[in-house]
ROKEVO-288801 format. One line per 2 residues: number of its first residue (from 1); their letters; for each residue x, y, z of C-alpha. Coordinates in nm, 2 decimals, decimal comma. Example, Ala and Ser with C-alpha at 12.3 -4.5 7.8 and 13.67 -1.06 7.14 Angstrom:
2
1) as) 1,23 -0,45 0,78  1,37 -0,11 0,71
//
This chain:
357
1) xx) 0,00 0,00 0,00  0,15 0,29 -0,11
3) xx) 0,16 0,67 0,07  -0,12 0,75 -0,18
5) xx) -0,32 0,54 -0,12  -0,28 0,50 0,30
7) xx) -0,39 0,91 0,24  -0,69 0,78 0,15
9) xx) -0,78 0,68 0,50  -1,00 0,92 0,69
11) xx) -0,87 1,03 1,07  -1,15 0,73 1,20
13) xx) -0,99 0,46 1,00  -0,63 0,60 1,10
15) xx) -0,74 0,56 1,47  -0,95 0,22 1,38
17) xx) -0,63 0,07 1,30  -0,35 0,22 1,54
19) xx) -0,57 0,11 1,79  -0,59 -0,28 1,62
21) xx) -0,22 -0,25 1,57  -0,13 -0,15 1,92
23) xx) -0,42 -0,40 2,12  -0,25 -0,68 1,88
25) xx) 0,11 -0,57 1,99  -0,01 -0,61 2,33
27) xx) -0,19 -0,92 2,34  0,14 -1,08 2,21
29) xx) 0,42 -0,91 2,43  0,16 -0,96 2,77
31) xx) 0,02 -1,30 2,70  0,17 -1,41 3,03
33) xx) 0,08 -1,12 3,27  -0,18 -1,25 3,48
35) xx) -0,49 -1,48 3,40  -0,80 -1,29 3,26
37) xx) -0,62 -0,95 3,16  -0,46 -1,14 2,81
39) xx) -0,81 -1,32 2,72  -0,94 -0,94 2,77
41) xx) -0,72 -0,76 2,54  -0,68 -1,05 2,27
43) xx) -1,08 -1,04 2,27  -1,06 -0,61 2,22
45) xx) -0,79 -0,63 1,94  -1,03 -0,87 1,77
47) xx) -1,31 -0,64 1,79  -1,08 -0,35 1,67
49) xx) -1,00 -0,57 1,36  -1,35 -0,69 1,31
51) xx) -1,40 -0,33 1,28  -1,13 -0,27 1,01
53) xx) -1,24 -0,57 0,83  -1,58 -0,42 0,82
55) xx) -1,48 -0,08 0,67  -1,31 -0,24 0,40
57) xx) -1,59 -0,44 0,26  -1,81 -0,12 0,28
59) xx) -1,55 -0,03 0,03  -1,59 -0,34 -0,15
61) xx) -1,94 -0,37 -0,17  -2,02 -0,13 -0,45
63) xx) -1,79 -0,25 -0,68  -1,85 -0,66 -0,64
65) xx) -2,18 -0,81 -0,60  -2,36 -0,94 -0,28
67) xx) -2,26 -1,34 -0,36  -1,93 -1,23 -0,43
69) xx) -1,88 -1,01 -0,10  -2,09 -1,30 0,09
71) xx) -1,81 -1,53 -0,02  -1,49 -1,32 0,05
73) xx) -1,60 -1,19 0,38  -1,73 -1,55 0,48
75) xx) -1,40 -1,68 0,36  -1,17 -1,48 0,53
77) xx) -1,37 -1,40 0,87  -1,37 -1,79 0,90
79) xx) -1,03 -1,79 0,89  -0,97 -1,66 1,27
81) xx) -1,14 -1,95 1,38  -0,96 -2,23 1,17
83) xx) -0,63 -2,12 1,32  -0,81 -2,14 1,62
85) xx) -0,97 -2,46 1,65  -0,63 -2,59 1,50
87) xx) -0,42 -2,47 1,79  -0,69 -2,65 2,06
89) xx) -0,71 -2,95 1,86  -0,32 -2,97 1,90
91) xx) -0,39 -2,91 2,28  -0,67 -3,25 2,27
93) xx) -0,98 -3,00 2,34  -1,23 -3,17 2,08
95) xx) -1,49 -3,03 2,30  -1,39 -2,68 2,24
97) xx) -1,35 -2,73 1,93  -1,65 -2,96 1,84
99) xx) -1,89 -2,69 2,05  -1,75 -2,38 1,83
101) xx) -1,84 -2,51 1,51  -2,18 -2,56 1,61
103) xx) -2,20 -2,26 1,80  -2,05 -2,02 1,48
105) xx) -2,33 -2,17 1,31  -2,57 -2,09 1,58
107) xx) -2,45 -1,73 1,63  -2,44 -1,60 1,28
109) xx) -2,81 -1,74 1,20  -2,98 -1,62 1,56
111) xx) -2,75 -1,35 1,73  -2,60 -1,19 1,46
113) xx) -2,85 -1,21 1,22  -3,09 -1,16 1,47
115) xx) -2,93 -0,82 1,57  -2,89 -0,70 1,17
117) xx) -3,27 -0,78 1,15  -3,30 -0,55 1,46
119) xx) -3,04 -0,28 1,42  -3,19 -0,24 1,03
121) xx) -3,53 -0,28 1,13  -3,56 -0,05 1,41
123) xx) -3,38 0,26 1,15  -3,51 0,14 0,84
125) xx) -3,85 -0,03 0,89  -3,92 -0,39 0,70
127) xx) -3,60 -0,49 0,54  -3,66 -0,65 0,23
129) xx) -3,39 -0,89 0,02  -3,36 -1,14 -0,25
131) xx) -3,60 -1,42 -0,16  -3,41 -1,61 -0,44
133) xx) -3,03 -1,58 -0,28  -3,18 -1,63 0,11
135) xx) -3,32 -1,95 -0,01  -3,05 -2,07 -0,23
137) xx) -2,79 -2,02 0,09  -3,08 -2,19 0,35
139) xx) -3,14 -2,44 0,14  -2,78 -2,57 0,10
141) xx) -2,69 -2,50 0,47  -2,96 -2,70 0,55
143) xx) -2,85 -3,00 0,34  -2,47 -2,96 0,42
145) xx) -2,57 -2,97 0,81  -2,75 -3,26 0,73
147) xx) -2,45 -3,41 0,57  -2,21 -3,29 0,88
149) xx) -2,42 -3,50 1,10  -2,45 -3,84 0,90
151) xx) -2,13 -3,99 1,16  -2,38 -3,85 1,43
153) xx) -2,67 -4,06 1,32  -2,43 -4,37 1,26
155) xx) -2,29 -4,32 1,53  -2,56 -4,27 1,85
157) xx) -2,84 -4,55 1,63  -2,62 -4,79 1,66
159) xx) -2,55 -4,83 1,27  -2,32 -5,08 1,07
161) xx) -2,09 -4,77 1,03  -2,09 -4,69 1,42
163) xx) -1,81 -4,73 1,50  -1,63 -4,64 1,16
165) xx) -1,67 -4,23 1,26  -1,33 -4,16 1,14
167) xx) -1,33 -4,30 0,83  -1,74 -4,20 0,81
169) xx) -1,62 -3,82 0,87  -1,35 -3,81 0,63
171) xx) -1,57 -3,92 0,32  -1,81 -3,69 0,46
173) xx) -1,56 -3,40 0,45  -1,42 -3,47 0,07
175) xx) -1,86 -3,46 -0,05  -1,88 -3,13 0,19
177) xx) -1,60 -2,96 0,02  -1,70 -3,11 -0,32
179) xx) -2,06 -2,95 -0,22  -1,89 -2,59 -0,15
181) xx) -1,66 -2,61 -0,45  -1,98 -2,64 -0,70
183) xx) -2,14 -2,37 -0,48  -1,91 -2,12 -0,55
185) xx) -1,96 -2,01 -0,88  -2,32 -1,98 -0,85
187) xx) -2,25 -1,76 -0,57  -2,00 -1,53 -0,76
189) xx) -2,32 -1,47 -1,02  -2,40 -1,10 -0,98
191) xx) -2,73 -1,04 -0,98  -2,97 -0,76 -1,00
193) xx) -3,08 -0,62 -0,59  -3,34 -0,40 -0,59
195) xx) -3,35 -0,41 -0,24  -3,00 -0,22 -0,21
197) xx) -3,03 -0,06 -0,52  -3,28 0,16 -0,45
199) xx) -3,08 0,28 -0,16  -2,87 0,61 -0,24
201) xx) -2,50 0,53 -0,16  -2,21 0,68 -0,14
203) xx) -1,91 0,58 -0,39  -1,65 0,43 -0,23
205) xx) -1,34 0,65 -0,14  -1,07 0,37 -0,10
207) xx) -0,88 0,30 -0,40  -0,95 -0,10 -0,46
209) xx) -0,60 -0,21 -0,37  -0,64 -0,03 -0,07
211) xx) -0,93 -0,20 -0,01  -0,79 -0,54 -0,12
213) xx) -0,48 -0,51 0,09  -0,67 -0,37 0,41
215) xx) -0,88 -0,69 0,42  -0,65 -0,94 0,39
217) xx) -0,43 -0,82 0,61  -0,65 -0,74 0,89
219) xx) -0,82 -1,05 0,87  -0,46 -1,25 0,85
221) xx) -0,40 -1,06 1,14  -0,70 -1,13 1,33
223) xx) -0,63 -1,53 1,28  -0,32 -1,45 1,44
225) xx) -0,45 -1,30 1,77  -0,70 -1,55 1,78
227) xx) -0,41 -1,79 1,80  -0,33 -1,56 2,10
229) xx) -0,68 -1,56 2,22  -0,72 -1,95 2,24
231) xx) -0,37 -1,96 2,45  -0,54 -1,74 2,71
233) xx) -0,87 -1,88 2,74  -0,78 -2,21 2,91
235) xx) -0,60 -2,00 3,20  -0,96 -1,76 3,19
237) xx) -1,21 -2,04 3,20  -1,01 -2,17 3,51
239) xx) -1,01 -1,83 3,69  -1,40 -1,76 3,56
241) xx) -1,47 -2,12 3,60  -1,65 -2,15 3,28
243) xx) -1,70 -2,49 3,13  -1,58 -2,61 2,82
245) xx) -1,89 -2,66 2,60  -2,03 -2,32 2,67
247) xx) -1,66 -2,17 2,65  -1,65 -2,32 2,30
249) xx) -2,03 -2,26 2,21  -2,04 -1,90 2,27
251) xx) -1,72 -1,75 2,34  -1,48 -1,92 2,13
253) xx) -1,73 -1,89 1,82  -1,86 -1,52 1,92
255) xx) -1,50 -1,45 1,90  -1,37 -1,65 1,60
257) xx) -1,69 -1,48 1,39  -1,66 -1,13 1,54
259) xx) -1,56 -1,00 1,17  -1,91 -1,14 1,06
261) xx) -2,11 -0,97 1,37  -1,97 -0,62 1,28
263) xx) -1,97 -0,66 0,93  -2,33 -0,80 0,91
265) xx) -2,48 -0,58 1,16  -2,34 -0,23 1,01
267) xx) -2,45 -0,34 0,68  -2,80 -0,36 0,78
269) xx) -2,74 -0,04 0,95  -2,72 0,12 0,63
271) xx) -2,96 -0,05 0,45  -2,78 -0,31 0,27
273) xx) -3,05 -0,61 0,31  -2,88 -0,85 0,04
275) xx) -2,48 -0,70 0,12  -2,57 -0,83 0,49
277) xx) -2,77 -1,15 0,47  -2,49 -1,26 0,22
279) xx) -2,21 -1,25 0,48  -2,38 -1,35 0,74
281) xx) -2,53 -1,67 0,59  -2,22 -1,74 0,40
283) xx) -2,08 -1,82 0,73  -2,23 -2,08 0,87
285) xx) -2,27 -2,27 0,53  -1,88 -2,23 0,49
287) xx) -1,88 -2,35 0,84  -2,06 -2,67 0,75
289) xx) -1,89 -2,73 0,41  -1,52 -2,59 0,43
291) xx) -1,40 -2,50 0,80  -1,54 -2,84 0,97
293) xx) -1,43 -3,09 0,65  -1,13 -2,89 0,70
295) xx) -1,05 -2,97 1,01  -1,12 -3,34 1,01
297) xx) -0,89 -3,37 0,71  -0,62 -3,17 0,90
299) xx) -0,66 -3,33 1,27  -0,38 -3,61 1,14
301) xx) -0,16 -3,35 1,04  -0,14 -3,18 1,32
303) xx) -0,13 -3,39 1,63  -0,36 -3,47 1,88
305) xx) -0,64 -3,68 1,86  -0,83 -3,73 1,51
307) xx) -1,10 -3,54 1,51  -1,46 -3,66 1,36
309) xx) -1,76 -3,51 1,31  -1,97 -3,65 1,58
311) xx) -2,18 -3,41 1,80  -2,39 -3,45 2,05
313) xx) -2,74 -3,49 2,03  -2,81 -3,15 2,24
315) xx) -2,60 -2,97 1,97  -2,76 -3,14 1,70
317) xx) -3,12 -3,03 1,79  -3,00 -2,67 1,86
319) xx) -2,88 -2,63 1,51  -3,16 -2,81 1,33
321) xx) -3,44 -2,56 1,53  -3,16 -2,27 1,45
323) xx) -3,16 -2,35 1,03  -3,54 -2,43 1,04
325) xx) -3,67 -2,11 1,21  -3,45 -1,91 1,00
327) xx) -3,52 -2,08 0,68  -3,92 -2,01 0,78
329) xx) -3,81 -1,61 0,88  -3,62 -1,54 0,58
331) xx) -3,81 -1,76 0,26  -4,05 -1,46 0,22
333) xx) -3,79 -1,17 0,15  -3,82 -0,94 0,44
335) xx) -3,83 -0,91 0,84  -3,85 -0,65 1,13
337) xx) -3,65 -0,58 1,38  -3,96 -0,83 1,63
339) xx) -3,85 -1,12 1,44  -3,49 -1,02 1,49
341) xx) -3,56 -1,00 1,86  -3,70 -1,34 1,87
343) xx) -3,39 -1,49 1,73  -3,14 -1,36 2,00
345) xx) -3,43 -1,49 2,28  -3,36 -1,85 2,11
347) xx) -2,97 -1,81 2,17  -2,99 -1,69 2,46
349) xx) -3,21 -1,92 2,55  -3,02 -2,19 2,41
351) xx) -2,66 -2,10 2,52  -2,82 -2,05 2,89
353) xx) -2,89 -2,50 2,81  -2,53 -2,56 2,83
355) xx) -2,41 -2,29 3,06  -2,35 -2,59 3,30
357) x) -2,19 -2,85 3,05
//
């Protein structure tokens, strides 16, 4: 990035990212002081880059379309939490790990989409979106969650496979990622939005590599200080005395998503319906179909145990009543900031279930 183009920041995104920089330097040279300060400060740098990260697709959004956006900003706010679930799957906590994959999923479709639907609502009114898109992106999370928890079934009926999860999990990971790699194109297809097009904005005042370079690197930087976040949290949960299914559940995957929550959530904001419900839903499909596969495919490689995609039955349920009540809210185009309040009660209701394990 050149002089130039860095000029181009305004004195808000100057501060925005001296103040990721400096929490980031921080949370590296005072990871040992003390128990819950590090856990505090790598938690603030990675709201101070979700921040970033969400200025710089504001500047990307009027020059790609929403799929495209959806995709990119999915991809790369994801990528926090692979480095994190990678460093506690070297460490042998499956439980984390396996309870912030399904909570990422929950929290993008119920909290974060929840609070777009009310932070667009209450300014804005009814927001209104491609009924086409929402149902393409619901209709293939719902049928590559259903493929994530085929070594589930197997394994808790008591099937010939039972038994077989490894093996069961990794051929389900190679059809998951096939699934995602014949998505993408049909997500890339720019389409016409009246919903956002008939909302006034401004033209962007980054230059595109600015833009470009911005993004990746505070996102690249964000998986790094979730590295650091994820080293502090087993001293935290100790000190708060927080278990490990609700630390991975909400925490770890409120955390590991927090470029989605701002990014979503200002979006709606500003009226951006199909900009918003395109990152926010791309999330927990590429949860399902790239991050999880991922991970399974990975576990030899890194040490530890091998890691499968078995869940519990709890976490099951909670996600199927998550992707049906959102596929009901969102198949006819538009919602209000009431149905958007229903959807965080349902988190909260359902993180509260395993607040005690």
């Amino acid at each position: 990035m050149t002089g130039i183009q860095v000029g181009a920041l305004r004195r808000s995104d100057r501060l925005l990212l001296g103040g990721a920089l400096l929490l980031s330097a921080v949370a590296a040279l005072g990871r040992n002081v003390g128990t819950v300060a590090p856990f505090l400060i790598s938690a603030a740098a990675l709201a101070l880059l979700a921040g970033l990260v969400g200025r710089s697709v504001d500047q990307l959004a009027d020059r790609l379309g929403p799929g495209a956006v959806g995709v990119l900003q999915a991809g790369l706010g994801n990528l926090p939490e692979l480095f994190v679930c990678t460093f506690a799957l070297r460490h042998g906590l499956t439980v984390v790990v396996s309870s912030a994959l399904i909570g990422s999923i929950l929290g993008n479709l119920l909290l974060v989409l929840g609070l777009a639907f009310v932070v667009g609502g209450w300014r804005h009114g009814m927001l209104r979106f491609s009924e086409l898109r929402a149902r393409m992106i619901m209709s293939l999370l719902l049928l590559s969650v259903a493929a994530m928890f085929v070594p589930s079934l197997a394994h808790y009926v008591g099937a010939a496979a039972s038994g077989h999860e490894v093996a069961l999990s990794r051929i389900a990971a190679v059809v998951l990622l096939a699934v995602f790699a014949l998505s993408v194109p049909m997500s890339l297809r720019r389409e016409e939005e009246p919903a956002d097009s008939e909302v006034e904005v401004a033209e962007p005042d980054w230059p595109l590599r600015l833009a470009l370079g911005v993004l990746v690197v505070s996102a690249l930087l964000a998986a790094y200080v979730s590295d650091l976040f994820v080293d502090a949290l087993q001293p935290a949960m100790t000190a708060l005395h927080i278990n490990q299914v609700f630390a991975g559940l909400v925490i770890v995957a409120i955390a590991g998503n927090a470029v989605e929550n701002a990014v979503g959530v200002k979006l709606a904001w500003r009226q951006r319906p199909d900009h918003a419900l395109a990152v926010i839903l791309n999330s927990p499909l590429q949860i399902a179909v790239v991050l999880a596969p991922a991970l399974v495919l990975l576990s030899p490689l890194i040490g530890g145990p091998a890691f499968t995609l078995v869940f519990s039955p709890m976490l099951m349920a909670s996600v199927g009543i998550a992707v049906g009540s959102v596929a009901f809210l969102v198949s006819d185009g538009a919602s209000d900031w009431l149905e958007g309040a229903t959807m965080i009660g349902l988190y909260i209701l359902i993180a509260a279930a395993f607040w005690w394990g």
